[in-house]
C-alpha positions in Angstrom: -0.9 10.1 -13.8 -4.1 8.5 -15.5 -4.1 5.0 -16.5 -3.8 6.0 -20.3 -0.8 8.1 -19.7 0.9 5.1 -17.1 0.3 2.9 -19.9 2.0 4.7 -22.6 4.8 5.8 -20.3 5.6 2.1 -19.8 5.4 1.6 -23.5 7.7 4.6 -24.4 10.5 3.0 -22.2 9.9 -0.4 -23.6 8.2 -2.4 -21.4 5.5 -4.1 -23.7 5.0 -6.7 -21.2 4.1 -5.3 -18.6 1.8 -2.5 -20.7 -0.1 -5.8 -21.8 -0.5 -7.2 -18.5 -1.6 -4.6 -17.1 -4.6 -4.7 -19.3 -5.2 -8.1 -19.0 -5.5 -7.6 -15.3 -8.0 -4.5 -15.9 -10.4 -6.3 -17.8 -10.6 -9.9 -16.0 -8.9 -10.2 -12.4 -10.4 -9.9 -8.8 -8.0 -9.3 -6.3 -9.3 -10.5 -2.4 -7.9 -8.9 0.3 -7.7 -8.7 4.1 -8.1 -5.7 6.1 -5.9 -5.9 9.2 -5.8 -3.1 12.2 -2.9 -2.3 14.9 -3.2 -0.4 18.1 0.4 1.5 18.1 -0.1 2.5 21.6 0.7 -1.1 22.5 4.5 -1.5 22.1 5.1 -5.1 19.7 5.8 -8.2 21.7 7.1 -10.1 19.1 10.7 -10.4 17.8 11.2 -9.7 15.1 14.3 -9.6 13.0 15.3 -6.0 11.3 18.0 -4.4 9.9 20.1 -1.0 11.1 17.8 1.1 9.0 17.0 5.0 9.5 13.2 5.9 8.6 12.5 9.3 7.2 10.3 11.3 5.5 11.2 10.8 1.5 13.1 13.5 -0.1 13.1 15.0 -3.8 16.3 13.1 -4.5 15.0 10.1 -3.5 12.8 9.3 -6.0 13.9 8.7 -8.6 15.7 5.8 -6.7 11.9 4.4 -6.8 10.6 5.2 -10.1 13.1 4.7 -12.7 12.3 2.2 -15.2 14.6 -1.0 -14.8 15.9 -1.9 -19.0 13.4 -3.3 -21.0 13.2 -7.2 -20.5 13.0 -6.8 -16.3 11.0 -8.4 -14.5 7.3 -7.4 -15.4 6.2 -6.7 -11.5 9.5 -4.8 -11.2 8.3 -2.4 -13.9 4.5 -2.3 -12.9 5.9 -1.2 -9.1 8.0 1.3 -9.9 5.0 2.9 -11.9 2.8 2.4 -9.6 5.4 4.4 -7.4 5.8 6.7 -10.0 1.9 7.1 -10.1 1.6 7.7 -6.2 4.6 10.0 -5.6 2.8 12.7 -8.3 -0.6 11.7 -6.8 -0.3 14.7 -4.1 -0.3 12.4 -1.4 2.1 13.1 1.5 3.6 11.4 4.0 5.8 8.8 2.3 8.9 7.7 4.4 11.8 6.2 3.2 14.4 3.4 5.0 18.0 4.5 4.3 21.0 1.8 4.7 24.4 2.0 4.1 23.6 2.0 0.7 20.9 5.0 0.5 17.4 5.0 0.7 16.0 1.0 0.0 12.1 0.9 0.9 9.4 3.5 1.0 6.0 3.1 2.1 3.2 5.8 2.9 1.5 6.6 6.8 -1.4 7.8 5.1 -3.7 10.3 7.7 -7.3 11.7 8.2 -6.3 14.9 6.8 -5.2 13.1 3.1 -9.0 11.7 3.0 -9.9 13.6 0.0 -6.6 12.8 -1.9 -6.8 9.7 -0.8 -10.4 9.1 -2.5 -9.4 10.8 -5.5 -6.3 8.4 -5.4 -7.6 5.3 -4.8 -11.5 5.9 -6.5 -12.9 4.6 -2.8 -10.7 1.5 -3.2 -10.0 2.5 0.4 -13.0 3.7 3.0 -12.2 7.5 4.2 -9.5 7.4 7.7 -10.7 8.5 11.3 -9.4 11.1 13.0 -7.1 9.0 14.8 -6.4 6.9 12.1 -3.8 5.9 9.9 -3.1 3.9 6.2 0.3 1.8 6.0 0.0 1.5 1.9 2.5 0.9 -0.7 5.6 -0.9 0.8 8.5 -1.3 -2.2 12.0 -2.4 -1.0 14.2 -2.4 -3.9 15.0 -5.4 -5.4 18.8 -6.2 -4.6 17.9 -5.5 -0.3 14.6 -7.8 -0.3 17.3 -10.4 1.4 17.7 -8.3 4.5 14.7 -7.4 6.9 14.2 -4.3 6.0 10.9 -3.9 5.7 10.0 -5.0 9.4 12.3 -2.5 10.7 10.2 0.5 8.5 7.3 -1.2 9.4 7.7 -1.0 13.0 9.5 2.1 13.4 6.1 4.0 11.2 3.8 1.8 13.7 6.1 4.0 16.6 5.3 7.3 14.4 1.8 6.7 14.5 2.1 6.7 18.3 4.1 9.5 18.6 1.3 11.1 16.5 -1.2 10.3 18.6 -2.7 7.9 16.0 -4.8 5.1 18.3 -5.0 2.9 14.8 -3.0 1.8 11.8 -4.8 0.1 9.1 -2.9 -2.2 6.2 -4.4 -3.7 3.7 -2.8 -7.2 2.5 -3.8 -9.6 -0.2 -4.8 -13.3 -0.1 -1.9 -14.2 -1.7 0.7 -13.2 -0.2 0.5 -14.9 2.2 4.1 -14.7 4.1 3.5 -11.2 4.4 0.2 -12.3 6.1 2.3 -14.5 8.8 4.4 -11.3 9.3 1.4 -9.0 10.0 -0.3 -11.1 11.7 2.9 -11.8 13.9 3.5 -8.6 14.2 0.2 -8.0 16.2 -1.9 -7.3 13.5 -6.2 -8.2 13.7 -8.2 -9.0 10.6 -10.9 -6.7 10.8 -12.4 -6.5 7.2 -12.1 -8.6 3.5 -12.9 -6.8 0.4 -12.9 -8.2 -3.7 -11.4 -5.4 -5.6 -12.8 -6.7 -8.6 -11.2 -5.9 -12.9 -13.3 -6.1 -15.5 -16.9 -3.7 -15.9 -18.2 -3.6 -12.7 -14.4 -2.7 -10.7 -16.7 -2.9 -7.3 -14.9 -2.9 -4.1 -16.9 -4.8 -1.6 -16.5 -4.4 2.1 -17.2 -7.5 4.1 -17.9 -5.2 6.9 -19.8 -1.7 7.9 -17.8 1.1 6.7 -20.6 3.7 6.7 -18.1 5.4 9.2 -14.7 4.6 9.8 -15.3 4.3 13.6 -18.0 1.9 12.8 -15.8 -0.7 11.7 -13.6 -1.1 14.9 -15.9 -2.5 16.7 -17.5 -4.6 14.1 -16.6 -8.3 14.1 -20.1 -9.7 12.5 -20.5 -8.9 8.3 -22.1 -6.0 7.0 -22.1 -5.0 3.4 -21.2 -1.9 1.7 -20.2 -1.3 -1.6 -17.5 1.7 -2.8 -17.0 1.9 -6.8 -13.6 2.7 -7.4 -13.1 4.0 -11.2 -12.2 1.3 -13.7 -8.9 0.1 -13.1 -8.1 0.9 -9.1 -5.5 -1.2 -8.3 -2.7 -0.6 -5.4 0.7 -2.8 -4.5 0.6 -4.1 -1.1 3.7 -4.5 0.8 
């Protein structure tokens, strides 16, 4: 779904708000975020809290669970998310697990792989650098308002780092932004290493700067110093971290 056709989708089902801030973010914000890698072959040490949640790849049914529109006068992020979901789950991209309670399914979030590279640039504009072969993108982590209480999310979380394993991934990548910074704490608990910053910028230029080599997605594991590389997603890249 292109920006123009989010936009007026938003506006259709009343959400003016959220249409207008939206633009406001287009035209004038920079976003910094953190890069941060995992090794899945190495089992978590930490202990964490999670719920009894089952992880599965999302079905057709589910969806709508993540993209209808809350009623007009919702919270403004609420709306934005679940268009942004909306946005993703028509992208083509595959992939997307779900966590399923008691209640049905409560959190999605995609384990985005090598062989998605080209969707994945034609998603994201090169907000993202192209995936190693034995690589893999944790992006887009939504857990439905009324669960956000319970730990759900670190029980998806860690059961996609065990997929990754069992897929013979040797690296999972997330992407998390400056502020928001408990989920930093929680990745960082988790096991997670800073590896890269970027400044997704709004406004004319909408650069993407890599504080670090990207020129090949190997290069960047062993790179601790700062390199410089620019991608140039198109006008109005942006993405929801977790």
């Amino acid at each position: 779904m292109s920006n123009l056709r989010k936009g007026v989708w938003l506006l259709r089902k009343g959400h003016h708000r959220p249409l207008l801030r939206r633009i406001r973010r287009l035209a004038w914000s920079d976003t910094i975020a953190v890069g941060l890698a995992y090794d899945p072959r190495v089992p978590v040490a930490a202990k964490i809290p999670r719920a009894q949640v089952e992880v599965r790849p999302i079905e057709e049914q589910d969806i709508p669970t993540f993209t209808s529109m809350p009623p007009a006068g919702s919270s403004r992020v609420e709306a934005l998310t679940r268009s942004n979901a909306r946005n993703l789950l028509e992208s083509g991209l595959r992939t997307c697990y779900v966590g399923l309670t008691q209640a049905g399914p409560v959190y999605m979030q995609f384990l985005i792989t090598a062989d998605q590279n080209g969707r994945l640039l034609t998603v994201f504009g090169g907000l993202f650098p192209p995936l190693a072969e034995d690589e893999g993108l944790l992006e887009f982590a939504f857990t439905l308002k009324d669960h956000r209480a319970r730990p759900v999310m670190p029980a998806v979380l860690l059961r996609l780092i065990e997929i990754a394993r069992e897929q013979g991934l040797r690296r999972v990548v997330t992407y998390v932004r400056v502020d928001r910074p408990s989920l930093m704490r929680f990745v960082l608990r988790v096991g997670f290493a800073p590896f890269v910053g970027a400044l997704w910028s709004g406004g004319a230029s909408s650069a993407a700067t890599w504080r670090s080599s990207h020129s090949s997605p190997a290069s960047s594991r062993s790179s601790s110093g700062l390199g410089t590389s620019k991608h140039l997603p198109p006008r109005g890249a942006r993405s929801t971290r977790a």
